[in-house]
C-alpha positions as CSV (number, residue, x, y, z in Angstrom):
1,X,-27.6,-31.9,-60.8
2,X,-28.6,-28.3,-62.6
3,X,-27.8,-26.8,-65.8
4,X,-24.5,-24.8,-63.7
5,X,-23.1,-27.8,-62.3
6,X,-23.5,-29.8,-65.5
7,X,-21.3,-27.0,-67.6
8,X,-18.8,-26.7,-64.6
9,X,-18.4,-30.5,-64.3
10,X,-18.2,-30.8,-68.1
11,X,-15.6,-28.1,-68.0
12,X,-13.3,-29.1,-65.5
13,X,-14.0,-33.0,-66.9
14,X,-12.4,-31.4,-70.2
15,X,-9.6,-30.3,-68.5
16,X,-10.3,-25.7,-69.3
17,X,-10.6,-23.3,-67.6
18,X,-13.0,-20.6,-67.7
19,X,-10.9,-17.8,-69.7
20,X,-9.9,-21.2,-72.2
21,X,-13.7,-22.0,-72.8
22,X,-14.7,-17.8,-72.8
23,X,-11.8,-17.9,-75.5
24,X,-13.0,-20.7,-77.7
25,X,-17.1,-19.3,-77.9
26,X,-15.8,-15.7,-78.2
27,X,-17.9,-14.7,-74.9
28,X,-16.1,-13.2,-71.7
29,X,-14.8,-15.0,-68.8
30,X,-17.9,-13.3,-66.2
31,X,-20.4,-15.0,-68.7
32,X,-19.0,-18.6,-68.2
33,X,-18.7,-17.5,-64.3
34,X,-22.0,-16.4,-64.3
35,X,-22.9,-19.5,-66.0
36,X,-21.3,-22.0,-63.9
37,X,-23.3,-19.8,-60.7
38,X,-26.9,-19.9,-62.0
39,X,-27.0,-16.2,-62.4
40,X,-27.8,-16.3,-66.3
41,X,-28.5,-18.7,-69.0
42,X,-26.4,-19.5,-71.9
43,X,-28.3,-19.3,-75.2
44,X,-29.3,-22.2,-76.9
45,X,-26.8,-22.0,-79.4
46,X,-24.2,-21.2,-76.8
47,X,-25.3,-24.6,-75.1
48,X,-24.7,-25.9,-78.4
49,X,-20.9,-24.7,-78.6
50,X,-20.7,-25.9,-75.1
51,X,-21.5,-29.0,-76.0
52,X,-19.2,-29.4,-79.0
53,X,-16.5,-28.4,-77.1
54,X,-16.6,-30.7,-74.0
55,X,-17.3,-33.6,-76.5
56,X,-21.1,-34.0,-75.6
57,X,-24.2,-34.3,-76.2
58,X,-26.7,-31.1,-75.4
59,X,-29.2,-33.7,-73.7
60,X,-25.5,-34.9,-71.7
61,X,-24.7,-31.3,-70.7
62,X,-28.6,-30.2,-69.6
63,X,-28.6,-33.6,-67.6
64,X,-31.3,-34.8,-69.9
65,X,-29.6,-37.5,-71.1
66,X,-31.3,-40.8,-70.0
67,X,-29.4,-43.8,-71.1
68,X,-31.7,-46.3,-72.7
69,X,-32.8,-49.3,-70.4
70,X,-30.9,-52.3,-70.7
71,X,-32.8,-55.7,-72.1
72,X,-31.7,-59.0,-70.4
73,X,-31.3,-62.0,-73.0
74,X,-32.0,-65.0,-72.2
């Protein structure tokens, strides 16, 4: 999955919409549009905010979260 469909699963996961989360980081609704489409970046302290809102990690919302491997006992 890319960086856009990470932050529109994330947002529609947390249950906003995209004038809610433009709302909460104080950017317009276009910029989370443009966002969720690929056509710019957020910043890296917008990704951040994103993050803290949608109650993950910024390695969770960039898809670079790997869970560590599991160790069989026994």
């Amino acid at each position: 999955m890319s960086l856009p469909e990470y932050i529109r699963e994330a947002r529609l996961q947390a249950g906003l919409s995209q004038e809610q989360v433009a709302e909460a980081l104080e950017v317009s609704r276009q910029a989370v549009s443009r966002w969720e489409r690929g056509a710019s970046r957020p910043s890296t302290a917008t990704l951040v905010a994103l993050a803290t809102l949608f109650h993950r990690s910024v390695e969770q919302l960039t898809g670079r979260y790997a869970s560590s491997p599991q160790v069989e006992e026994g």
